[in-house]
Backbone atoms as SQL, in Angstrom:
CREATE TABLE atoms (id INTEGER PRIMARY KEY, chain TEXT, resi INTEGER, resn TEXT, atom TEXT, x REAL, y REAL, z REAL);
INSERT INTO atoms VALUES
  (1, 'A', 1, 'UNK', 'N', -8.540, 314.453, 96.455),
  (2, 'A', 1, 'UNK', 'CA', -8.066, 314.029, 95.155),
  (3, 'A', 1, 'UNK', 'C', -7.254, 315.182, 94.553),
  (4, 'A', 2, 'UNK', 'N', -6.187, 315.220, 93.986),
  (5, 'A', 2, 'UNK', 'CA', -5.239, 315.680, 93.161),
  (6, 'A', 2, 'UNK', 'C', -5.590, 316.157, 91.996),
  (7, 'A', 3, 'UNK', 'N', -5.198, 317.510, 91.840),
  (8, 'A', 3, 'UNK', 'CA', -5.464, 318.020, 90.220),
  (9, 'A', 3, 'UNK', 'C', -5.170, 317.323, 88.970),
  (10, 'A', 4, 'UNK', 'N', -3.798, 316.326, 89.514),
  (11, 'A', 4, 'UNK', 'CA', -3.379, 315.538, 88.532),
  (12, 'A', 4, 'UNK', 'C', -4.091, 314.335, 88.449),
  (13, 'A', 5, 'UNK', 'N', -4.682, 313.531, 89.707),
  (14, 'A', 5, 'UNK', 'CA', -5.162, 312.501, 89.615),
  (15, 'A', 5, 'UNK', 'C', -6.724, 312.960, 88.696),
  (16, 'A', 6, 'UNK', 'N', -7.322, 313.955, 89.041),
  (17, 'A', 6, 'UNK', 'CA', -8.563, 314.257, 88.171),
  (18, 'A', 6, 'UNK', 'C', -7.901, 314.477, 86.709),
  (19, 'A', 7, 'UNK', 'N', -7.238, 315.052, 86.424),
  (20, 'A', 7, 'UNK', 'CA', -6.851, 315.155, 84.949),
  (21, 'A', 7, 'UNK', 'C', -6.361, 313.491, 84.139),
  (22, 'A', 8, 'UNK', 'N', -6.130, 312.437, 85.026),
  (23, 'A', 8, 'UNK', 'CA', -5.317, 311.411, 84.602),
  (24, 'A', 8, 'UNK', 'C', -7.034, 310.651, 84.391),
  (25, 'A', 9, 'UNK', 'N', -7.773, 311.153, 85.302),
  (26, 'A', 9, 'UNK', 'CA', -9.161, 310.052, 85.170),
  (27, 'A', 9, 'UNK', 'C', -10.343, 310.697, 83.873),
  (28, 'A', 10, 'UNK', 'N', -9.791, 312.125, 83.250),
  (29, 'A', 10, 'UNK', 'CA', -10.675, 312.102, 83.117),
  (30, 'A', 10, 'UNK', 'C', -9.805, 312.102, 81.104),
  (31, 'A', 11, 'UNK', 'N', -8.749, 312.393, 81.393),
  (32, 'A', 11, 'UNK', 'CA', -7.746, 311.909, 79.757),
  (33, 'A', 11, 'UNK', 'C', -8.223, 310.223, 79.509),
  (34, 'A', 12, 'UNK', 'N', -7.918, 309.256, 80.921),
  (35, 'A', 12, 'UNK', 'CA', -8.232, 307.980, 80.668),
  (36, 'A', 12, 'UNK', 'C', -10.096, 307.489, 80.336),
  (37, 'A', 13, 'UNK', 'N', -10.947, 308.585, 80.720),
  (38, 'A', 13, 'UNK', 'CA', -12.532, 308.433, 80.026),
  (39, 'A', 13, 'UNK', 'C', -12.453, 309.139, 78.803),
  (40, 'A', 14, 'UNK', 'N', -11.938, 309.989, 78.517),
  (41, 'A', 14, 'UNK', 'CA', -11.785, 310.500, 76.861),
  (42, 'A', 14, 'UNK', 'C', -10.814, 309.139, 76.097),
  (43, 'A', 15, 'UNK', 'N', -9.752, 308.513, 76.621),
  (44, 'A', 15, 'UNK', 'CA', -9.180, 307.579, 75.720),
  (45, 'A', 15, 'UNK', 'C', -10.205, 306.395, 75.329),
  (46, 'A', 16, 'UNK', 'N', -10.852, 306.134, 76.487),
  (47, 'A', 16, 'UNK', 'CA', -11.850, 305.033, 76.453),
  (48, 'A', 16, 'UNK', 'C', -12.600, 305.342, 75.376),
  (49, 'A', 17, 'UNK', 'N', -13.464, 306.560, 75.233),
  (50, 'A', 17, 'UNK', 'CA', -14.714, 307.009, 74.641),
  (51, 'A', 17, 'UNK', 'C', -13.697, 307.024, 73.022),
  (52, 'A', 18, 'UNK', 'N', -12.507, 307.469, 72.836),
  (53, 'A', 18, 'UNK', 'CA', -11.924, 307.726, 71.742),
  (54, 'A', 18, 'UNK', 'C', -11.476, 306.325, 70.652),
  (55, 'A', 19, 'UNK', 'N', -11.317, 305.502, 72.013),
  (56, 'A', 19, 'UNK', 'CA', -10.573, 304.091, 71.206),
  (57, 'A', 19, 'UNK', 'C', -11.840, 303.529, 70.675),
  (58, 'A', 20, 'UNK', 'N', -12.806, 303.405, 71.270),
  (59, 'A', 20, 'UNK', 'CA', -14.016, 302.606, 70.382),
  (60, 'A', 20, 'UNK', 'C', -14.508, 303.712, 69.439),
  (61, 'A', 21, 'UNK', 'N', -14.646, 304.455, 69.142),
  (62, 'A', 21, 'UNK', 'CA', -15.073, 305.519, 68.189),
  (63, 'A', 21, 'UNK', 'C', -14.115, 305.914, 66.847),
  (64, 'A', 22, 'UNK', 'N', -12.898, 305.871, 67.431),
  (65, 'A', 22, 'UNK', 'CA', -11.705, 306.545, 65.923),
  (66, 'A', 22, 'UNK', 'C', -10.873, 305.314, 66.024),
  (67, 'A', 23, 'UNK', 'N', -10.069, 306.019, 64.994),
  (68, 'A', 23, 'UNK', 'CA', -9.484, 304.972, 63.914),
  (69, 'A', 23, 'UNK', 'C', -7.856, 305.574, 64.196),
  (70, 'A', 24, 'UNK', 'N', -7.377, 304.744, 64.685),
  (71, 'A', 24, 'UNK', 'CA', -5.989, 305.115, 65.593),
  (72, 'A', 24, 'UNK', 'C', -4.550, 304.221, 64.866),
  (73, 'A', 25, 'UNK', 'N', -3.902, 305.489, 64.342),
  (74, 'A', 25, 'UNK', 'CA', -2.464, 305.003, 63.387),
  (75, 'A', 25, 'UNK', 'C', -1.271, 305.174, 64.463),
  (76, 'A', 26, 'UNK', 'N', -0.297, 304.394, 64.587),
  (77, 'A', 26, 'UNK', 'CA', 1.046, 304.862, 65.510),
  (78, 'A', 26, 'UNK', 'C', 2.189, 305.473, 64.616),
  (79, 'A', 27, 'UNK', 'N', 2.421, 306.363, 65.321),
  (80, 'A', 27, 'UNK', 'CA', 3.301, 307.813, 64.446),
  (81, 'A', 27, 'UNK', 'C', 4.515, 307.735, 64.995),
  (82, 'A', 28, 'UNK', 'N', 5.717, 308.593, 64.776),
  (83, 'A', 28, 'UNK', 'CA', 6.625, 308.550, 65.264),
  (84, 'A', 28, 'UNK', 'C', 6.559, 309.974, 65.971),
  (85, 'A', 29, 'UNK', 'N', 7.556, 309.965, 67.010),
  (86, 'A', 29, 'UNK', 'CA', 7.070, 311.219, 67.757),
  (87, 'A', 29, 'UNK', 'C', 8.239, 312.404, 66.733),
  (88, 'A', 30, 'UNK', 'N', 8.445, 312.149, 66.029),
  (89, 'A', 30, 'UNK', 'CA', 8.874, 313.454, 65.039),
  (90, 'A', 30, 'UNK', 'C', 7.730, 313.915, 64.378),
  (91, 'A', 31, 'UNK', 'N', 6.440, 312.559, 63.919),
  (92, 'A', 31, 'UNK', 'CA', 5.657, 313.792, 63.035),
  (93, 'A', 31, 'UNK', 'C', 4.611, 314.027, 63.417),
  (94, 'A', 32, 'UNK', 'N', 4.258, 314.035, 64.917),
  (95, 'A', 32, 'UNK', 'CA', 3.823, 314.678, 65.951),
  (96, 'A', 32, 'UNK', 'C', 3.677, 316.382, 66.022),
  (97, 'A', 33, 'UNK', 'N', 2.622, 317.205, 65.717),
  (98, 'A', 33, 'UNK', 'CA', 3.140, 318.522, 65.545),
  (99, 'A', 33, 'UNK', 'C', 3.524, 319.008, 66.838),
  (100, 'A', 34, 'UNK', 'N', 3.869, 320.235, 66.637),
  (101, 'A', 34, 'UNK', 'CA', 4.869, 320.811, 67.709),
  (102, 'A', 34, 'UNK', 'C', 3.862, 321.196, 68.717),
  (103, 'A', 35, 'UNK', 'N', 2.725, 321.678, 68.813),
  (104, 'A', 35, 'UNK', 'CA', 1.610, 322.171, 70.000),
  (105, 'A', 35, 'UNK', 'C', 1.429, 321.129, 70.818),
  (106, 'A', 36, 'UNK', 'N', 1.018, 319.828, 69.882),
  (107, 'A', 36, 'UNK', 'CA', 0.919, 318.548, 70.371),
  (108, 'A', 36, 'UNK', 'C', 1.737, 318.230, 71.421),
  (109, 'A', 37, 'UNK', 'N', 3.163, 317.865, 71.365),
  (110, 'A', 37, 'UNK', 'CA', 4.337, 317.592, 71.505),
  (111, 'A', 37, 'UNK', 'C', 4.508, 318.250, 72.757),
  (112, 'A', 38, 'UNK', 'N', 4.621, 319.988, 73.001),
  (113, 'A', 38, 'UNK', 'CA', 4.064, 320.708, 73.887),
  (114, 'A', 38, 'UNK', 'C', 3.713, 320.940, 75.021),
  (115, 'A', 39, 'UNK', 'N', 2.323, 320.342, 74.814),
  (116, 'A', 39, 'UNK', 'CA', 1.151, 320.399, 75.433),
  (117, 'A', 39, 'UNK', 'C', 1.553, 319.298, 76.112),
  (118, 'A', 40, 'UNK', 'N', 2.235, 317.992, 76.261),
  (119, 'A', 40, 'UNK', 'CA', 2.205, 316.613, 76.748),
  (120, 'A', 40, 'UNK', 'C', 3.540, 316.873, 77.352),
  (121, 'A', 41, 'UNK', 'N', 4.333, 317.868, 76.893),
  (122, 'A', 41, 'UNK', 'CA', 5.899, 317.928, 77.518),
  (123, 'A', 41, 'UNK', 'C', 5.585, 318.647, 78.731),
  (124, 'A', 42, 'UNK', 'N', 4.669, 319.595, 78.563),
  (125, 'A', 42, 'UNK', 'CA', 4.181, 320.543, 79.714),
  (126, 'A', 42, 'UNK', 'C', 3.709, 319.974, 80.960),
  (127, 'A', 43, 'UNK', 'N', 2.986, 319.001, 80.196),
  (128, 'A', 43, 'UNK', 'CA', 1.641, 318.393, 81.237),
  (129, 'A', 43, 'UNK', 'C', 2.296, 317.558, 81.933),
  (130, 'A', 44, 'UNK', 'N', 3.668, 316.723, 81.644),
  (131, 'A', 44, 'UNK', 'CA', 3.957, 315.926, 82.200),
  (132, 'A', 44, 'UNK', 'C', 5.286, 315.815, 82.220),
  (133, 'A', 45, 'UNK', 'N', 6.396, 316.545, 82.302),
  (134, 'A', 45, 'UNK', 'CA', 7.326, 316.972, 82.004),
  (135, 'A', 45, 'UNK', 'C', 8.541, 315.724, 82.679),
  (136, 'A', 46, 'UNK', 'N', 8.349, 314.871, 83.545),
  (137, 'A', 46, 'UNK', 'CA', 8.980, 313.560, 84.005),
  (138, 'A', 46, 'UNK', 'C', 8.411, 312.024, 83.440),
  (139, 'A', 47, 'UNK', 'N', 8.018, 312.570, 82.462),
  (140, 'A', 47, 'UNK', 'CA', 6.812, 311.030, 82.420),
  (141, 'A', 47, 'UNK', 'C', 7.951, 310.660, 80.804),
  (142, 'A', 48, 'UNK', 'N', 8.122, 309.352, 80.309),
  (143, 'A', 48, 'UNK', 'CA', 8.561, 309.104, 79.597),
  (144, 'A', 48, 'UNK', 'C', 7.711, 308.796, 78.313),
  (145, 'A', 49, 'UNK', 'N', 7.919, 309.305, 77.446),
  (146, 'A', 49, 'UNK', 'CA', 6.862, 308.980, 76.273),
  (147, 'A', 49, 'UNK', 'C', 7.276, 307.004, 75.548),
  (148, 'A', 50, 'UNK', 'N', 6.316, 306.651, 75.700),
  (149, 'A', 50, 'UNK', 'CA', 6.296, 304.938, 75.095),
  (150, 'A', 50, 'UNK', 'C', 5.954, 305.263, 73.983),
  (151, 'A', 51, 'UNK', 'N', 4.998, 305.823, 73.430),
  (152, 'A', 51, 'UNK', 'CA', 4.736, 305.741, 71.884),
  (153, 'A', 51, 'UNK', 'C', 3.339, 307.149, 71.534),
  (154, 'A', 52, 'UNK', 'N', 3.296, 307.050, 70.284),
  (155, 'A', 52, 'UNK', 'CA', 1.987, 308.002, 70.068),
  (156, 'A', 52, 'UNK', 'C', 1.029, 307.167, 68.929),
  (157, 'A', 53, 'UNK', 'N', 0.180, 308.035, 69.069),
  (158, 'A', 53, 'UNK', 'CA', -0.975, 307.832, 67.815),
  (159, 'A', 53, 'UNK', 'C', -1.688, 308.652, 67.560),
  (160, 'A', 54, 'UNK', 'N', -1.757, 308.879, 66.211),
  (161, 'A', 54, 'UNK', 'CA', -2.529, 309.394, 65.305),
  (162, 'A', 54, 'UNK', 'C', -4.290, 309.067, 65.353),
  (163, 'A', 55, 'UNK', 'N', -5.177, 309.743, 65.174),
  (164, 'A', 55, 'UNK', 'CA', -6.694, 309.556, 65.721),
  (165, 'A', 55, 'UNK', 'C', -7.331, 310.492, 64.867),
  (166, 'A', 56, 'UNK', 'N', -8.341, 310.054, 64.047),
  (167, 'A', 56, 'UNK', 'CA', -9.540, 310.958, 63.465),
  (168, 'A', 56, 'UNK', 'C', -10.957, 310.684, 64.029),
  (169, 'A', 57, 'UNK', 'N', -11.551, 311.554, 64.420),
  (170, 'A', 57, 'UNK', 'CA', -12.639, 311.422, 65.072),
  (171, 'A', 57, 'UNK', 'C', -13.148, 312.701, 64.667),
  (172, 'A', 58, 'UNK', 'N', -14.909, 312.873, 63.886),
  (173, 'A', 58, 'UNK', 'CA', -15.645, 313.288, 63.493),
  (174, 'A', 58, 'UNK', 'C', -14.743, 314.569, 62.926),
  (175, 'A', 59, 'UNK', 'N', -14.184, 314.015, 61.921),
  (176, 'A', 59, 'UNK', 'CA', -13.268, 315.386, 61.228),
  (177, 'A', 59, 'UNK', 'C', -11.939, 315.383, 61.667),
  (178, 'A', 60, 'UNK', 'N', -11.543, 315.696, 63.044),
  (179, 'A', 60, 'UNK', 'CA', -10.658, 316.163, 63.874),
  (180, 'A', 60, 'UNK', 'C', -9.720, 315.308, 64.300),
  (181, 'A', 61, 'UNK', 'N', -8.412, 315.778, 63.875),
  (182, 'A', 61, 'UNK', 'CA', -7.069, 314.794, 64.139),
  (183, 'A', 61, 'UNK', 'C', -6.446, 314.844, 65.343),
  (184, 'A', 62, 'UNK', 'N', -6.447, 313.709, 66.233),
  (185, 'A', 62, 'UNK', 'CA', -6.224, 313.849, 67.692),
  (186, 'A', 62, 'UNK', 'C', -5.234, 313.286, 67.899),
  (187, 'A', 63, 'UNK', 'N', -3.873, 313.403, 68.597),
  (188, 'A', 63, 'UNK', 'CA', -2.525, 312.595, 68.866),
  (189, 'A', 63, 'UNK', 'C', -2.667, 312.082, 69.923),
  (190, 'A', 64, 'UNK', 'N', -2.467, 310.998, 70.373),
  (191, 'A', 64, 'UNK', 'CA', -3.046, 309.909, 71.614),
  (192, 'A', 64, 'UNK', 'C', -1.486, 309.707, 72.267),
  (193, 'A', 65, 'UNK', 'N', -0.814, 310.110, 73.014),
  (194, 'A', 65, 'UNK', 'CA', 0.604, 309.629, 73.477),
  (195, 'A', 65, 'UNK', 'C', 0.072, 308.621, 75.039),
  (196, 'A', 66, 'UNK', 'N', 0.469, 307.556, 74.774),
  (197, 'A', 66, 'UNK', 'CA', 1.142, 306.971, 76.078),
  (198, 'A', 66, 'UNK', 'C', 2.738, 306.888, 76.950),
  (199, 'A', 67, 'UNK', 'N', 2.319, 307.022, 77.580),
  (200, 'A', 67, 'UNK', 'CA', 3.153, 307.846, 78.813),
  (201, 'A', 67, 'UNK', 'C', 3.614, 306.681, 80.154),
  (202, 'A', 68, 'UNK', 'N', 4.859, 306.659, 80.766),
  (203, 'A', 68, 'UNK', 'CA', 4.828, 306.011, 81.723),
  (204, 'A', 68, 'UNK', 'C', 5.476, 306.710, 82.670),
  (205, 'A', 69, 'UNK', 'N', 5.782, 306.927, 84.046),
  (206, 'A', 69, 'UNK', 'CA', 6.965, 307.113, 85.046),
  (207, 'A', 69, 'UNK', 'C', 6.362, 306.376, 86.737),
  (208, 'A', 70, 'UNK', 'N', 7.363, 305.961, 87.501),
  (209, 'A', 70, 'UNK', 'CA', 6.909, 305.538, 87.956),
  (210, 'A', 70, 'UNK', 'C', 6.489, 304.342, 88.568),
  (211, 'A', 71, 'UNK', 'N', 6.294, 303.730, 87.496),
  (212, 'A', 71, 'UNK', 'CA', 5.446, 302.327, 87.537),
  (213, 'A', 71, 'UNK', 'C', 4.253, 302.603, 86.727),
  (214, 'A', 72, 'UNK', 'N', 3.939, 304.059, 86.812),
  (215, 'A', 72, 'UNK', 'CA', 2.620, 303.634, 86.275),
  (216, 'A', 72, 'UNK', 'C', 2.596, 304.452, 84.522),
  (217, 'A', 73, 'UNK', 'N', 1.695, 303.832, 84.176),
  (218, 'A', 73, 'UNK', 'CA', 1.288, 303.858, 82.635),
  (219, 'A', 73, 'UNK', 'C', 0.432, 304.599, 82.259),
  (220, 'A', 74, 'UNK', 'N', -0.070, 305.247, 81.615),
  (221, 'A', 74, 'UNK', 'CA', -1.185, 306.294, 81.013),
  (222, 'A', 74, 'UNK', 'C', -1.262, 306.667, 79.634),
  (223, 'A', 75, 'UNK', 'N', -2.430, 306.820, 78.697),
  (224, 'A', 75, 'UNK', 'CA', -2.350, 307.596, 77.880),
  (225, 'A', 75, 'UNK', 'C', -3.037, 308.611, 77.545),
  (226, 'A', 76, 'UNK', 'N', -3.000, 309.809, 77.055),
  (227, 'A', 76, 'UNK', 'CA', -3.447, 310.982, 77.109),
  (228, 'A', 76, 'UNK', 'C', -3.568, 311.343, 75.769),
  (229, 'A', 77, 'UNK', 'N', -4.576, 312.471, 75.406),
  (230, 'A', 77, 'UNK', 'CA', -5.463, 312.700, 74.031),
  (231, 'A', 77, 'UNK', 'C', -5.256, 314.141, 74.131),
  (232, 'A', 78, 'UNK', 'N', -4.155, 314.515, 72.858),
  (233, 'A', 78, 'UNK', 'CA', -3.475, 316.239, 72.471),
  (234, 'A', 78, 'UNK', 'C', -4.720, 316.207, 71.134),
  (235, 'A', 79, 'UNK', 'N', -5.127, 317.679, 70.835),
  (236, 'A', 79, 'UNK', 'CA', -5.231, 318.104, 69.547),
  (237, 'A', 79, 'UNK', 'C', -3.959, 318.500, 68.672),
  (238, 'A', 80, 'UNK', 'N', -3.936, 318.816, 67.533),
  (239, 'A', 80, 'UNK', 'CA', -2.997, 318.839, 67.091),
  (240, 'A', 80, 'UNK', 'C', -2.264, 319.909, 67.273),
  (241, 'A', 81, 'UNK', 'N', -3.768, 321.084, 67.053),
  (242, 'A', 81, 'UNK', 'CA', -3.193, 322.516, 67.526),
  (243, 'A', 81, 'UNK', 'C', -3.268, 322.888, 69.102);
């Protein structure tokens, strides 16, 4: 198994655990902060961004971007900082 395929399974069990728990707004990727933004350009630097979201969970504001290239689809869970 692939460093990436473990990182894709384990962003997609944090989205799971995140979507039934927080309360998820869709943002535009301008007011997306810049670490955020980043961190997902880094991680995936060919993948096309479809959209983001905004997420509060126990205090803490989490940016949720879904992602596609490929064929395939994903979404992944940035902090802000």
């Amino acid at each position: 198994m692939t460093t990436r395929t473990v990182l894709n399974s384990v962003a997609l069990a944090l989205c799971l655990t995140l979507t039934v728990t927080a309360q998820e707004q869709k943002v535009n990727q301008k007011d997306v902060p810049a670490p955020a933004l980043a961190a997902a350009t880094k991680a995936y630097p060919k993948a096309q961004v479809k959209g983001w979201e905004k997420e509060t969970k126990d205090g803490k504001t989490l940016y949720e971007v879904t992602m596609a290239s490929g064929g395939a689809k994903w979404q992944v869970v940035f902090e802000a900082d």
